[in-house]
Every structure is written in C-alpha cells, then in structure tokens.
MIBA-413144 format. One record per residue: residue number from 1; x negated, z negated, y of N, C-alpha, C in turn. Coordinates in steps of 0.1 Angstrom, whole numbers. Layout:
N
NUM; X; Z; Y; X; Z; Y; X; Z; Y
...
END
This chain:
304
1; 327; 1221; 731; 323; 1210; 722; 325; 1197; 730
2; 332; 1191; 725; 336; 1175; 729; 328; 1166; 731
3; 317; 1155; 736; 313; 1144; 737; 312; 1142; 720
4; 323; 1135; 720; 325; 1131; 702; 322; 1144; 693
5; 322; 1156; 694; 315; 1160; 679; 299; 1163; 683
6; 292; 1160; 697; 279; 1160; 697; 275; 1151; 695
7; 284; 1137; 697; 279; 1127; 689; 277; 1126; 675
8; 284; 1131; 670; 286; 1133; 653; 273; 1141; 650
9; 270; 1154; 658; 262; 1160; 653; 248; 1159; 655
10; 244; 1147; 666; 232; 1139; 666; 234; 1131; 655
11; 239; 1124; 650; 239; 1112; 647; 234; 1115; 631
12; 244; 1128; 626; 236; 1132; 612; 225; 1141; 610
13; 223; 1146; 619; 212; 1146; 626; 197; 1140; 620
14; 204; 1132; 629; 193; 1111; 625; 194; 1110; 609
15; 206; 1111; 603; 204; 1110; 592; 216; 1095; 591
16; 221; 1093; 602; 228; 1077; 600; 243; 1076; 596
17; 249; 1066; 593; 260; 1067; 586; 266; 1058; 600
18; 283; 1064; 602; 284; 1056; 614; 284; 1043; 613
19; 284; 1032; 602; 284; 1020; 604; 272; 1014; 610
20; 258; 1026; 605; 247; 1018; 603; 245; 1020; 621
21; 249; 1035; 625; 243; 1035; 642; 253; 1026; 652
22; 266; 1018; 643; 275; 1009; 651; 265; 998; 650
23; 261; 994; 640; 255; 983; 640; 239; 982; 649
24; 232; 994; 650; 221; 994; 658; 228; 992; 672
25; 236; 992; 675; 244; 995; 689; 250; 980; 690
26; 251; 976; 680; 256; 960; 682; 272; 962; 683
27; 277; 975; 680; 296; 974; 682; 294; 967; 673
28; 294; 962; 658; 301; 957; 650; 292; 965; 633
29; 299; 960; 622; 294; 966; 611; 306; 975; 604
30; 315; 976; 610; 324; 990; 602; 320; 1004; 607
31; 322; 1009; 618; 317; 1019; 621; 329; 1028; 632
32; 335; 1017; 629; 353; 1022; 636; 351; 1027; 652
33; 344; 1018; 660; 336; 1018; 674; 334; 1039; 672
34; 325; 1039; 661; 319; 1051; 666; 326; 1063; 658
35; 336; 1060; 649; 345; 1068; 645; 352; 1072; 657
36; 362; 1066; 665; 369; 1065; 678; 360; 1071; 686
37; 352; 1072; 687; 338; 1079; 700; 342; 1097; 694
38; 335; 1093; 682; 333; 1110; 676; 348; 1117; 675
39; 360; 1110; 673; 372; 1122; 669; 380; 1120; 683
40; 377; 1110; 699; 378; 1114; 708; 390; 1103; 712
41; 389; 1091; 702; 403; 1084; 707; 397; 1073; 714
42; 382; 1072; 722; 375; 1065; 734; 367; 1076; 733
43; 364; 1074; 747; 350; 1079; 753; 337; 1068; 756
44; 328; 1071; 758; 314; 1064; 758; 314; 1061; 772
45; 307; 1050; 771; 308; 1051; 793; 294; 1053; 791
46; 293; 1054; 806; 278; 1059; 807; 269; 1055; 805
47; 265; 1037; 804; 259; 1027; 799; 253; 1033; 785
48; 264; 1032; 774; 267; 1034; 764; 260; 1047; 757
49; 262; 1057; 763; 257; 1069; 759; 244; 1068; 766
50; 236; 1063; 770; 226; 1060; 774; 217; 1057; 761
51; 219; 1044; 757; 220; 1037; 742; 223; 1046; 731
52; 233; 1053; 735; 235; 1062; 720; 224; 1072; 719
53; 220; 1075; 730; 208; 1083; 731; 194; 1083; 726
54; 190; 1069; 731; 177; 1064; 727; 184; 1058; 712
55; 192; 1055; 707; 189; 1052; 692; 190; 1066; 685
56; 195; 1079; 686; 195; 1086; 681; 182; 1098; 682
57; 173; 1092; 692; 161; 1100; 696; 167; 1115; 702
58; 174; 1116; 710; 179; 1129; 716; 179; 1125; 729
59; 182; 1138; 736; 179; 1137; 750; 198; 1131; 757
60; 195; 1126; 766; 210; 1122; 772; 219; 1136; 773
61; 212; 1145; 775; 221; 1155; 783; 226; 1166; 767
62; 224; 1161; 756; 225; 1167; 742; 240; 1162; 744
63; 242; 1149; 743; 254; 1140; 741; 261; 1141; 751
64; 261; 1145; 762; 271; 1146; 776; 281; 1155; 776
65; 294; 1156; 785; 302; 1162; 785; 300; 1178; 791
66; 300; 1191; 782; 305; 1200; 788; 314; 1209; 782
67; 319; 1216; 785; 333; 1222; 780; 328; 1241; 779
68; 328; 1245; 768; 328; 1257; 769; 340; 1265; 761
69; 348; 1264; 755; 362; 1267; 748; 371; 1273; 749
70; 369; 1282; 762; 371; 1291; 761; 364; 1305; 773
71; 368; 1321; 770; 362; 1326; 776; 364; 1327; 795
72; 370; 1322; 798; 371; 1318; 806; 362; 1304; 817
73; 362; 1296; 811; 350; 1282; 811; 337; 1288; 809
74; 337; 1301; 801; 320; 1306; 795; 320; 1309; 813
75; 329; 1322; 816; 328; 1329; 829; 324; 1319; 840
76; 329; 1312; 840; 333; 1303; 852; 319; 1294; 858
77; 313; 1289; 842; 300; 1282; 842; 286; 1293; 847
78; 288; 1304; 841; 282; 1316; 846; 282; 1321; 863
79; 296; 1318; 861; 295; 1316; 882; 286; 1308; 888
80; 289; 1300; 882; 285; 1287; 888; 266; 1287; 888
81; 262; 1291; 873; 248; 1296; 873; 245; 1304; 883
82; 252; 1316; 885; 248; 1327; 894; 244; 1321; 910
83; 253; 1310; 915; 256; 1301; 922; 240; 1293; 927
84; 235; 1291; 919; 223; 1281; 920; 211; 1288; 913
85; 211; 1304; 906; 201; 1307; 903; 200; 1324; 908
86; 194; 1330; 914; 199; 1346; 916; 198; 1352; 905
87; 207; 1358; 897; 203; 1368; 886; 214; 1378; 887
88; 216; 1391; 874; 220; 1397; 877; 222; 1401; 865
89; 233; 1414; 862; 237; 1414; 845; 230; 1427; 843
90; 222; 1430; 831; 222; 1440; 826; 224; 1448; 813
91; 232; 1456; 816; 234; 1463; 802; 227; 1468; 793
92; 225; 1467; 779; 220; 1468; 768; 233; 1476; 760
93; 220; 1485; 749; 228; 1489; 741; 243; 1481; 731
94; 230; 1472; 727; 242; 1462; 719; 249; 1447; 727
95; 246; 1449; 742; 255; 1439; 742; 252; 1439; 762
96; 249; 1424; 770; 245; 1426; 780; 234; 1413; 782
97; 225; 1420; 789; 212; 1410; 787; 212; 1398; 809
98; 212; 1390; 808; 210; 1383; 825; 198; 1380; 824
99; 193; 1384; 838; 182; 1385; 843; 183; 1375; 855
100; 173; 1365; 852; 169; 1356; 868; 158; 1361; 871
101; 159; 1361; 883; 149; 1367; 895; 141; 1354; 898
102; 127; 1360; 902; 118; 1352; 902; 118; 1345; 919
103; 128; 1350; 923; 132; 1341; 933; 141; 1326; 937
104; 142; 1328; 925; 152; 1317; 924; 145; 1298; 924
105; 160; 1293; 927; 154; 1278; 931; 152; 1277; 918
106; 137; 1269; 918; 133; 1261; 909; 126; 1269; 894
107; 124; 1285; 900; 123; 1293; 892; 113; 1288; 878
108; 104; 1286; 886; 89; 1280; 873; 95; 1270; 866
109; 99; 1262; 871; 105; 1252; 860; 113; 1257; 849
110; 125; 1265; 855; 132; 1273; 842; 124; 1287; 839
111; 115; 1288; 841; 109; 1296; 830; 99; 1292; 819
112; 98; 1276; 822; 92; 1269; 815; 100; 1264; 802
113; 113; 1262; 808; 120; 1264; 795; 126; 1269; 786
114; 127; 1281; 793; 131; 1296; 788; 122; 1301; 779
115; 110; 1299; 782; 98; 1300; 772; 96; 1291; 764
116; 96; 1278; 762; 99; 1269; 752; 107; 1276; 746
117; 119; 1280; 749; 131; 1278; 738; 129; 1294; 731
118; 123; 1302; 738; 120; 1318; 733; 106; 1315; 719
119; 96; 1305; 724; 89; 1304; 710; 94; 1297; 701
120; 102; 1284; 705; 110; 1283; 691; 113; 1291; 681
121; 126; 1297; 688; 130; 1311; 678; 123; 1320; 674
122; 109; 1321; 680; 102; 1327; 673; 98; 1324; 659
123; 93; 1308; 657; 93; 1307; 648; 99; 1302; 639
124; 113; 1304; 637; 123; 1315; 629; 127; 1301; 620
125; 128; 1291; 625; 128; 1277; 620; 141; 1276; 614
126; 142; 1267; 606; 152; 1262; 597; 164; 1257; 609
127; 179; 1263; 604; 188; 1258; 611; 186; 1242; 615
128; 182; 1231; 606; 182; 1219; 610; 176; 1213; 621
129; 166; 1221; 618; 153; 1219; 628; 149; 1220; 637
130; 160; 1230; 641; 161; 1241; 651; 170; 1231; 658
131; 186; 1228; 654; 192; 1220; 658; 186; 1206; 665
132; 176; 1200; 657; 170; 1190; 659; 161; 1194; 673
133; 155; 1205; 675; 146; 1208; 686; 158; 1205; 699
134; 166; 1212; 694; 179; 1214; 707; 180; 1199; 710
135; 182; 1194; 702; 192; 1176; 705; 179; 1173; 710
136; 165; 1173; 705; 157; 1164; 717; 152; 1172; 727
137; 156; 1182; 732; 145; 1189; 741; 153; 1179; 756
138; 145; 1178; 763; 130; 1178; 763; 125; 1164; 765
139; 121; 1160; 750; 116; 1152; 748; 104; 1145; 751
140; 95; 1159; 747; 82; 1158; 753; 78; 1165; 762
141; 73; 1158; 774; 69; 1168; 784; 57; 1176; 782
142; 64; 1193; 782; 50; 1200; 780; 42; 1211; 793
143; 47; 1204; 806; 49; 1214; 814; 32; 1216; 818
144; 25; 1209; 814; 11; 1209; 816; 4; 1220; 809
145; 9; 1219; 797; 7; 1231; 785; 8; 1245; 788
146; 19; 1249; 797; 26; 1256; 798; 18; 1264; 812
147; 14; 1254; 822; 5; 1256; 831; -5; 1265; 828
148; -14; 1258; 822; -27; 1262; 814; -27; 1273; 806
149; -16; 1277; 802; -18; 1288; 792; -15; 1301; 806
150; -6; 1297; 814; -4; 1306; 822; -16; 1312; 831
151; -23; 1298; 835; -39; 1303; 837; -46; 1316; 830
152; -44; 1311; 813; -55; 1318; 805; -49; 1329; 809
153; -33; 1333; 805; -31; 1343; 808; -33; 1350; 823
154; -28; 1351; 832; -35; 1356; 846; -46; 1361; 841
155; -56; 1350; 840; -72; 1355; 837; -74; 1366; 828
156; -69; 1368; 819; -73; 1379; 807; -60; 1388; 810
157; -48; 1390; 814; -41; 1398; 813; -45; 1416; 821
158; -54; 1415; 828; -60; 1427; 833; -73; 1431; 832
159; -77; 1419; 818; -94; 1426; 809; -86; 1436; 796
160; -94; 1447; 798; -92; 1459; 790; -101; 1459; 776
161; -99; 1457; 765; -111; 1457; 756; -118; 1471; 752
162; -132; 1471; 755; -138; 1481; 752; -140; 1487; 736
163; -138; 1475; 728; -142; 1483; 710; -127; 1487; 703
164; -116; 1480; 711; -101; 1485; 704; -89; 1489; 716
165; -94; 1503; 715; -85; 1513; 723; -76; 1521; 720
166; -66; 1531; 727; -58; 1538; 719; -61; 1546; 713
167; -77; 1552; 714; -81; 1558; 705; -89; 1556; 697
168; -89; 1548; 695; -97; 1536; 688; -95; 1525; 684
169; -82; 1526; 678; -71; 1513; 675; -81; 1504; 660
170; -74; 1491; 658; -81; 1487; 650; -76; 1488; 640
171; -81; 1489; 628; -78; 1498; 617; -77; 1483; 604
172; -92; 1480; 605; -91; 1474; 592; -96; 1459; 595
173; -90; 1448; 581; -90; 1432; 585; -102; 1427; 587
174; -115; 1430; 582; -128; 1432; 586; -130; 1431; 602
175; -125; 1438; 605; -128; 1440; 621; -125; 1434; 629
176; -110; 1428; 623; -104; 1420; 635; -111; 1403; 626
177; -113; 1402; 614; -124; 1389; 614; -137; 1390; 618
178; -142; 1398; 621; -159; 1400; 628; -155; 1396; 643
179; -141; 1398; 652; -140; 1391; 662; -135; 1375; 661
180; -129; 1369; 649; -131; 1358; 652; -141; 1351; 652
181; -150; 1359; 640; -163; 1348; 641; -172; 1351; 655
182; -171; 1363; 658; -176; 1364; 674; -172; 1347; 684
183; -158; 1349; 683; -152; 1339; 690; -156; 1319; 686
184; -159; 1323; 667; -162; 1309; 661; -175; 1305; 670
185; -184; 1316; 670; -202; 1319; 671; -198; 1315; 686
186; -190; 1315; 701; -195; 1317; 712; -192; 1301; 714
187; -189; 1302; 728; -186; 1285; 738; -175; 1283; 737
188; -166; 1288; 731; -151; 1286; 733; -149; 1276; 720
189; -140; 1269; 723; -136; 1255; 711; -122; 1266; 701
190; -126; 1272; 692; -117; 1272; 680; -116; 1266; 666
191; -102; 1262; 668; -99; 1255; 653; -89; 1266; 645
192; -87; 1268; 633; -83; 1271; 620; -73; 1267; 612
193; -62; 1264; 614; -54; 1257; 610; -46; 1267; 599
194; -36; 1255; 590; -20; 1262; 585; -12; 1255; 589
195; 1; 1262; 591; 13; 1259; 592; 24; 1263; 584
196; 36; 1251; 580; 45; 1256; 572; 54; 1250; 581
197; 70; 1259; 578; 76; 1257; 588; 89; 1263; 578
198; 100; 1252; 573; 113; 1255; 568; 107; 1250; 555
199; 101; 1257; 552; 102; 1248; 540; 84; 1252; 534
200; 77; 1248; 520; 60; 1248; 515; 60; 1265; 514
201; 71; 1276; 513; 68; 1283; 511; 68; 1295; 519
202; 71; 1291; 531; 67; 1297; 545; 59; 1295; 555
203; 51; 1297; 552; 32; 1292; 557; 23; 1306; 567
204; 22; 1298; 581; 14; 1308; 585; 2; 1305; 590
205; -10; 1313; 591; -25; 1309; 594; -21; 1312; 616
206; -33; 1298; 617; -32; 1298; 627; -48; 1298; 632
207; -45; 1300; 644; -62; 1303; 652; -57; 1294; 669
208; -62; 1285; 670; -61; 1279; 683; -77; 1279; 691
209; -73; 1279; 708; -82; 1284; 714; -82; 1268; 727
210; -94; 1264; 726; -94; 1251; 738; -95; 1262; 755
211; -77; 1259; 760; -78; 1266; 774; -88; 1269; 784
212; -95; 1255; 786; -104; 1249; 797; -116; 1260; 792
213; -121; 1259; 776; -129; 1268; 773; -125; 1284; 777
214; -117; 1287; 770; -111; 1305; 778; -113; 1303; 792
215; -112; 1297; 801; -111; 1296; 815; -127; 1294; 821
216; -135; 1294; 815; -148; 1291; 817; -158; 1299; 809
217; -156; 1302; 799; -164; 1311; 793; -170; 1324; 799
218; -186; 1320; 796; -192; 1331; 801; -191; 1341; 798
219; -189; 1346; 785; -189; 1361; 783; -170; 1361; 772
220; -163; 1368; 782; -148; 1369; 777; -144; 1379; 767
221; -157; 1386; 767; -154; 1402; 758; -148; 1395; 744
222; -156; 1383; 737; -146; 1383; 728; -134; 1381; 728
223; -124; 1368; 734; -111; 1368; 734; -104; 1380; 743
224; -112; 1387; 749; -103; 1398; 753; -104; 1409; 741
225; -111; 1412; 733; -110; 1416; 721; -97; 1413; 711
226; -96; 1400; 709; -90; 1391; 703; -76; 1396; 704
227; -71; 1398; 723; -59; 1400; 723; -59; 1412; 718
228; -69; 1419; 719; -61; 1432; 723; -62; 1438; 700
229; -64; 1429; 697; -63; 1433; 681; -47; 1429; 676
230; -47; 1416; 688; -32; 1412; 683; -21; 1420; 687
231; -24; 1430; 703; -13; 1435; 702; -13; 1448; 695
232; -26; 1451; 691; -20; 1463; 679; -15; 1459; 670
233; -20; 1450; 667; -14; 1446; 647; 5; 1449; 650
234; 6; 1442; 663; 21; 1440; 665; 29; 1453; 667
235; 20; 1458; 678; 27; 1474; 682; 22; 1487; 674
236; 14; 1486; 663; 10; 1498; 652; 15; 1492; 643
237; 11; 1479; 640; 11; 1476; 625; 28; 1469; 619
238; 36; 1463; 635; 47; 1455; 630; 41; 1441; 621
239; 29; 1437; 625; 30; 1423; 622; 33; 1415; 626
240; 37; 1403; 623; 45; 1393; 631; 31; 1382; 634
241; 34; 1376; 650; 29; 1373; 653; 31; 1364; 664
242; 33; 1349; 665; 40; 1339; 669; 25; 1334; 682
243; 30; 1334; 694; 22; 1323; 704; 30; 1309; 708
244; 23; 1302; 708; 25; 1282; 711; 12; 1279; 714
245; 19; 1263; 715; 4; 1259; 718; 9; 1240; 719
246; -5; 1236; 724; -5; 1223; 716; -12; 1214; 730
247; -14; 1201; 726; -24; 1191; 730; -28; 1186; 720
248; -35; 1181; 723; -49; 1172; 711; -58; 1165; 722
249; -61; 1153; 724; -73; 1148; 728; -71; 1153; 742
250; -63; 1149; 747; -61; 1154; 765; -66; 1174; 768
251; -72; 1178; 755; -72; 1188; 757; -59; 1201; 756
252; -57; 1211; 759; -44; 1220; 760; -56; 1235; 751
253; -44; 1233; 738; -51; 1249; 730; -39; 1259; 730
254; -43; 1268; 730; -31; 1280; 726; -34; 1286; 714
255; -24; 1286; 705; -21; 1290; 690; -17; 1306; 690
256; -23; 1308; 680; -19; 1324; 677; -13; 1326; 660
257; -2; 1324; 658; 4; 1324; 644; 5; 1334; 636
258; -7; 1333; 623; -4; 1353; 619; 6; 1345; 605
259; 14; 1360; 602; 17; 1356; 590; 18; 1370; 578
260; 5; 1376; 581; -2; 1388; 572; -12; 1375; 561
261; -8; 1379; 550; -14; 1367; 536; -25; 1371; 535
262; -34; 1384; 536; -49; 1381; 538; -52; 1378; 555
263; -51; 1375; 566; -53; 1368; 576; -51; 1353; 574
264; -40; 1350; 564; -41; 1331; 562; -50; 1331; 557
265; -52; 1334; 543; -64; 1331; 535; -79; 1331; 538
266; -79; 1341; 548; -97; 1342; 556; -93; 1327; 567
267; -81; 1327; 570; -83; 1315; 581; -86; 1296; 570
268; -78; 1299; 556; -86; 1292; 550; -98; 1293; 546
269; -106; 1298; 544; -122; 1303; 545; -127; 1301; 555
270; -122; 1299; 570; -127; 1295; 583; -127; 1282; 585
271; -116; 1277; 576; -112; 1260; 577; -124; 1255; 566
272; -123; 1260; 556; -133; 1254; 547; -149; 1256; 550
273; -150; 1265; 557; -165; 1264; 564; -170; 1254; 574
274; -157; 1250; 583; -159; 1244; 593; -162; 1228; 589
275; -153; 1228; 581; -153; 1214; 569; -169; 1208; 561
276; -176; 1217; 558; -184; 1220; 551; -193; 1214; 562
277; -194; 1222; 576; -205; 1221; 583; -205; 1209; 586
278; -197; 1197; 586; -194; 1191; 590; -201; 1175; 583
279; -208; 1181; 568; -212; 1173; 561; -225; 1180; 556
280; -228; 1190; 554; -236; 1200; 553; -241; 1208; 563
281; -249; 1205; 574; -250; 1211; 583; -263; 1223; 579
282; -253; 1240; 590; -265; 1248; 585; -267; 1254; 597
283; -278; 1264; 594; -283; 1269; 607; -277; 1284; 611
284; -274; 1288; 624; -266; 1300; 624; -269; 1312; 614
285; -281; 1315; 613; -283; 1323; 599; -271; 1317; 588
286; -277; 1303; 584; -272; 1301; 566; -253; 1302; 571
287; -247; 1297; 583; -236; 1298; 582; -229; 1313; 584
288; -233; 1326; 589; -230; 1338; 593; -235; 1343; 574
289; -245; 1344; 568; -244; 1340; 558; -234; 1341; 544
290; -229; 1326; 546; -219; 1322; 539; -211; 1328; 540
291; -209; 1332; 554; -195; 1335; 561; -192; 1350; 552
292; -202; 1355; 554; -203; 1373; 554; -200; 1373; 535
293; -205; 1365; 527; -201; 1363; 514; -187; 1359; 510
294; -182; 1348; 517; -168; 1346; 514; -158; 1354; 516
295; -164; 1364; 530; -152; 1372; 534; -153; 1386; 527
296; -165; 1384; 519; -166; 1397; 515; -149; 1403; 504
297; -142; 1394; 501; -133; 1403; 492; -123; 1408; 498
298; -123; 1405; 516; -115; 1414; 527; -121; 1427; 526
299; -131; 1430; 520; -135; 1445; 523; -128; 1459; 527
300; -120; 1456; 518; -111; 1469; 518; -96; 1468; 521
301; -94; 1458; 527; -79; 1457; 534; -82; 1463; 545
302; -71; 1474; 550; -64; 1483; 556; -54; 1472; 564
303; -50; 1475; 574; -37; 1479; 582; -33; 1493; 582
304; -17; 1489; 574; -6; 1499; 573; 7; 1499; 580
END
C-alpha cells in the first residue's frame, strides 16, 4: 500500500473531501495538491505528512511509507522482524501461528500492543471503526492501564475459588449475581455500565472493577469468585466474554463485557439501583432488599 492510498484512506476516514483537507493544509482550495499526493504523482515530504497527520487525527506512522506487495517483501519484512525480535514459527492446523519470546528486546512494550490490538478484535467492531482504531493507534497512551491490570492479574491468577469448582461448576444466573452483589456489598469500587458497539443493536452489559481497589482488598474471595464464574460461562457455557479497561478520574478499572441478554438486563437493575441510591439513600438491609426483589425474575435461568 502506497503513501497515497493511506492517505486517501485516512482522509475518508475523517470524513473530508480532498478540497476541504487541501484547504486546512493551506495548499489551496481545489484539492489537486492532495489528489497528486493520493494517486502518487508527488510525494509528501516529511514536514508535510507531519501536518497531514495531525489534521486527519491519525498517527504519523498510519500514513508513512511501507511496501508489502508482494510475497516476497511480506518474507523479507518478517526477516527483518525475526532480526530485532526472537520468535519462531509454529504450525497450526489451519495455517501457521509466530510466536515472540518473552526475551525479546523491548518485549513488554510489544505485548502491550499486541494486547491492545487482540481486545479490539475482540470486540468484533464495525469494519470502520476498526479501521479508525488502526489509523489512530496509538493515540492514546494506555500503557499505565495495561500495567495495572497486569498487577490485578499476577495477584489473582493463582487464587483458586472455593464455591465454583470442577465439581461444582456454576450452574445458574442467580449465582453468578449473588457474587456480584457480594462484590457491589464489599471495598472494591464497581460500576455497571452498557455498551454498544457497531451499531444500537449490539449492546453488551459491562461490570468494571477500580484496580487500586482489587489490589488492596481485604477479603479477595469475592473477585476471585468472580473470575472463576467467568471462566466457566466461557469454557462450559461458550459465552462470550470480552476484557478492556478504562481510566476515569486518574483512576484505572478493568471491564468485563458479557453479552448473555439476561446478564445485561440484571446489569441494568445494578445501574438503576445504584442511580437510585444516589438520591434515595438506603440502608444495607433496604438496598439487599430491593435488590433480592428486582432480581427475583432471574430465578430460573439456567446456563446451557
């Protein structure tokens, strides 16, 4: 891909017509300047593509020169990775999977991106959007984020939950909401959110968790509960189930994305409680309460 068609393809992107991004750029008001850029009959100097960058809100290195066109160039660049990162190829059924070794220069950094770009696709985002993520990464620096969840994880990845075992898997949606309100009820900061994502009719319930709190909490039984419901739902039940995570208020949360339609709906019942308390304040009784009433029409959902 040429310089000039990743110019083109930021630029509508943006949403801009070439006159209008010639004229933010000060070439002129036809658009000719950035016609000649995009079909390759001038190149951008570096100045320039600097500027093309910051008006089109993408990162410089979206719009920069690299050449992959044939399979040969794919090889070659591959060398060249091998070169500066140790990995190695491994075969897969359907195809062949590269592996970097945790030795490698500058490893944590690119697994920080590697993971960025692995929860993207997880959540299964609209081609545009998706494209859009690509043109700005990395826009915003999230490597702090990324830190901190790595914490939480360390810390909980070798707590075993005692109430959901393999013999003792969790069965029904009752159960696994009696541990969020565990988690609502303890010291840990959780919020309740929705998400839509492509378009109003792909919506998932979310559960975020304040890090600093997981990392401090006195009694862990519940979020180690927590996980261990999510990795059954996933590995018995095949529910989908997306991790990210956020800042807010200098604080770093980690998100848990369900998208089982009685799990959104109790997480709206968690949002509208929380809302509630907020102008109506009640006492742990009247809220456990409420709670135990609203969620009463989960009674009899099953995981199947």
């Amino acid at each position: 891909m040429t310089v000039g068609d990743k110019i083109r393809i930021a630029r509508v992107s943006k949403g801009l017509s070439q006159a209008e991004l010639s004229q933010k750029l000060g070439l002129g008001k036809t658009g000719e300047r950035i016609s000649q850029y995009e079909n390759g009959a001038r190149k951008p100097k570096e100045d320039l593509l600097q500027q093309l960058a910051k008006e089109l809100d993408v990162s410089i290195d979206a719009i920069s020169e690299t050449s992959f066109d044939s399979t040969n160039k794919i090889m070659h660049a591959l060398f060249e990775l091998e070169q500066e990162h140790p990995l190695y190829l491994k075969k897969e059924k359907d195809g062949y999977a590269i592996v970097i070794k945790n030795d490698s220069r500058n490893f944590q950094s690119l697994m920080y991106g590697l993971d960025q770009w692995y929860m993207e696709k997880q959540k299964q985002p609209d081609p545009e959007e998706y494209k859009r993520w690509q043109l700005t990464y990395p826009a915003i620096p999230e490597e702090n984020e990324w830190i901190e969840c790595k914490k939480v994880e360390k810390m909980y990845v070798g707590l075993k939950s005692k109430k959901f075992t393999e013999d003792q898997p969790l069965k029904t949606l009752p159960e696994f909401l009696d541990v969020v309100a565990r988690l609502i009820d303890s010291d840990i900061e959780v919020l309740c959110s929705e998400a839509h994502y492509t378009n109003p009719l792909m919506i998932w319930g979310v559960i975020s968790f304040n890090t600093n709190d997981l990392l401090n909490a006195q009694d862990k039984e519940p979020f180690v509960d927590f996980l261990a419901c999510c990795d059954q739902m996933t590995d018995l039940y095949d529910e989908k189930i997306a991790v990210s995570r956020h800042t807010f208020n200098d604080n770093v949360y980690v998100d848990y994305y369900f998208k089982h339609a009685a799990i959104i709906e109790a997480i709206r019942i968690f949002c509208q409680l929380a809302r509630e308390s907020e102008y109506w304040p009640m006492s742990q009784e009247e809220m456990e309460k409420s709670r135990k009433n609203r969620l009463e029409e989960f009674a009899e959902v099953v995981f199947e």
